[in-house]
Phi, psi and omega in degrees: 000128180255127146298324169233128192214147176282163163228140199267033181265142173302162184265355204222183184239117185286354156247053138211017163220162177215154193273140210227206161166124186260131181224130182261142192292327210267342175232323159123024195296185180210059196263158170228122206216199172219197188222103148332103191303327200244321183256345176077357149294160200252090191285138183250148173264301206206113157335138127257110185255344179215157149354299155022249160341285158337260205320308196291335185282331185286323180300351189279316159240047184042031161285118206246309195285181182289160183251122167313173154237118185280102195261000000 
């Protein structure tokens, strides 16, 4: 018996958040979060320093669809 297992249900609740990425103009940083549906606020998760990064978040949280982008 394990206690602890990934599960391969998303982690976040997509109706009321949709996954995002903030990008600054001025240095080009890169997070990746996600967006409060109803207040628009911005939670951040994870840097992106490389495609990587990208990738581990959408596996993580069983993300398919496209990812806004934030200026």
């Amino acid at each position: 018996m394990r206690l602890f297992h990934k599960s391969k249900e998303p982690r976040y609740d997509s109706e009321r958040f949709q996954p995002a990425i903030r990008k600054s103009i001025c240095t080009g940083e890169a997070v990746a979060g996600f967006v409060n549906r109803e207040t628009g606020a911005f939670t951040e998760f994870i840097l992106i320093r490389s495609p990587k990064d990208l990738d581990a978040f959408r596996a993580e949280y069983n993300i398919t669809e496209p990812i806004k982008t934030i200026w």
